[in-house]
C-alpha positions in Angstrom: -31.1 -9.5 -22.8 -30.6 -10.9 -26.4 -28.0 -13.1 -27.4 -25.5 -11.5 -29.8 -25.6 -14.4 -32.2 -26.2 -14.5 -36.0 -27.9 -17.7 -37.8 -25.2 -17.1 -40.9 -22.9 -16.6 -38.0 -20.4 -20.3 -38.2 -19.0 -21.6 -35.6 -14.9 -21.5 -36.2 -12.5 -23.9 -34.5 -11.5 -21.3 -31.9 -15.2 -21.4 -30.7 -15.3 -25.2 -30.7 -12.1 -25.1 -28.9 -13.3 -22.6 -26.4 -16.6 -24.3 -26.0 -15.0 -27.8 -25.3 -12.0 -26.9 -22.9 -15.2 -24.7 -20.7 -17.5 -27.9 -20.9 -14.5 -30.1 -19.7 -13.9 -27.4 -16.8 -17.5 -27.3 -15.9 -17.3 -31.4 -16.1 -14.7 -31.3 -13.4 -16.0 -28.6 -11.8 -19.8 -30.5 -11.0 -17.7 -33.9 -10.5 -16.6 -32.2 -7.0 -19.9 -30.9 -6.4 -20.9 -34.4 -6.6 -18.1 -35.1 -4.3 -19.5 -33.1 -1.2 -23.4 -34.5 -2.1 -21.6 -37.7 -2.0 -19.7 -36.8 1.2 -22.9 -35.8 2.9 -25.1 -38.8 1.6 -22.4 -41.4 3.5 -21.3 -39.4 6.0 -18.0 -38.9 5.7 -18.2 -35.1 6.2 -17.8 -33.7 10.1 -19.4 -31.0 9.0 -22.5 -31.2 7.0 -23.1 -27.2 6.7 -20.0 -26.7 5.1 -20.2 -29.8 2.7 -23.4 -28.2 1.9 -22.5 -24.4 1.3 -19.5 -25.6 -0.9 -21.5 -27.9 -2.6 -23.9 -25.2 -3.2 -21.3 -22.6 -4.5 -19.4 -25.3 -6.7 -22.8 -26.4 -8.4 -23.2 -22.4 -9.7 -19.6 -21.8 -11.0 -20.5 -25.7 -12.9 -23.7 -24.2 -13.9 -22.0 -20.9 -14.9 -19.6 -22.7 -16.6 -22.3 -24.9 -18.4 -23.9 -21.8 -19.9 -20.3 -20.4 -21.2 -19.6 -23.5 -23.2 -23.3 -23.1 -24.7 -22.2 -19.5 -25.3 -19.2 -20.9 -27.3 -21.4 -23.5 -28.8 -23.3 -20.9 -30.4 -20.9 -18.5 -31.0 -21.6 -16.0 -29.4 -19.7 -12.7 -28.1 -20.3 -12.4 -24.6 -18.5 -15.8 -23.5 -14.9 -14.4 -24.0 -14.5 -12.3 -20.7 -15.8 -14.5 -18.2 -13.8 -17.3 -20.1 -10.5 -15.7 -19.7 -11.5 -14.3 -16.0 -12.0 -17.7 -14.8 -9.1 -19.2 -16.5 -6.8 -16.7 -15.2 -7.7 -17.3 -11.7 -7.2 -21.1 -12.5 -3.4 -19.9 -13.1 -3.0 -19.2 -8.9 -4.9 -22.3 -8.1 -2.3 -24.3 -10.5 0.3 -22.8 -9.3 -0.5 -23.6 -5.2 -1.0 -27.1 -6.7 2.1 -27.2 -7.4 4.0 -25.8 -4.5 1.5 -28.6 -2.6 3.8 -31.2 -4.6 0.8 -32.4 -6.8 3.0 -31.2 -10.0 0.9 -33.5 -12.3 -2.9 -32.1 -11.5 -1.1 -28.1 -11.6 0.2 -28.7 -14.8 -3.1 -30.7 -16.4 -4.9 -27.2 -14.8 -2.4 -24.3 -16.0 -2.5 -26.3 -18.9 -6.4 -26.1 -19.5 -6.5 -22.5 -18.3 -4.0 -21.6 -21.2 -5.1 -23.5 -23.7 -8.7 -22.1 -22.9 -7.3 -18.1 -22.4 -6.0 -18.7 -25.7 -8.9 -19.8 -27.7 -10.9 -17.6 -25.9 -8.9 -14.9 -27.4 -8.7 -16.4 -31.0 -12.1 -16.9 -31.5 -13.3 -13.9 -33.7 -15.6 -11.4 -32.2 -18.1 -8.7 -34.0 -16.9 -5.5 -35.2 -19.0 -2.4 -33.9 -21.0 -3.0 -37.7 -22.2 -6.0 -36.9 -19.3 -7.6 -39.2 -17.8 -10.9 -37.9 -13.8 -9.9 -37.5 -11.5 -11.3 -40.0 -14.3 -10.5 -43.1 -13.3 -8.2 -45.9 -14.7 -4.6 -45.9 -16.8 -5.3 -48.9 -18.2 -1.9 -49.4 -15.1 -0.1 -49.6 -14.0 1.1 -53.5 -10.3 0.6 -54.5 
């Protein structure tokens, strides 16, 4: 599979913005993964299976989340769906936060997820002829 990217192709501040809110997320994201090694190196976990399998599954979505923000980076198409799919399910998970009276982290994460649906959906994607969107038709006559 190819990478829908041009050389000429510039990375606009919807990208950058993109790119940097999914690299923060996948920061966070492989901090707790580091959590449950950590949990498991000192032995503060009762049960070492499960710090493992979560630590497992939260290193892939950080991994996953990695390659989007290279996606963004290099502005490219594909990033925008999974971006705004994993954002949107950040939305739930804010809002739990907040009915577990943790009103500051819920609001730092719906905050993130918005800010990232929306530059997700900003950034400008390819029109079917290869054309970045927002360029002028250039080969039609007045």
């Amino acid at each position: 599979m190819t990478e829908s990217t041009s050389s000429s192709r510039d990375v606009r501040g919807s990208h950058r913005a993109a790119g940097l809110l999914t690299l923060l997320e996948a920061l966070a994201v492989l901090g707790f993964a580091g959590f449950y090694v950590y949990e498991m190196v000192t032995g503060a976990t009762d049960d070492v299976t499960r710090a493992a399998t979560s630590g497992a599954l939260i290193l892939v979505f950080g991994l996953g989340l990695l390659a989007l923000a290279r996606g963004w980076a290099r502005a490219a198409d594909w990033p925008r769906t999974p971006t705004v799919l994993w954002n949107a399910l950040l939305l739930p998970v804010a809002w739990s936060l907040h009915e577990s009276d943790r009103t500051s982290v819920a609001l730092a994460v719906g905050l993130v997820a918005l800010a990232s649906i929306a530059a997700a959906l900003t950034a400008p994607g390819r029109r079917p002829d290869g054309r970045p969107d927002g360029e002028p038709d250039t080969d039609v006559v007045s």
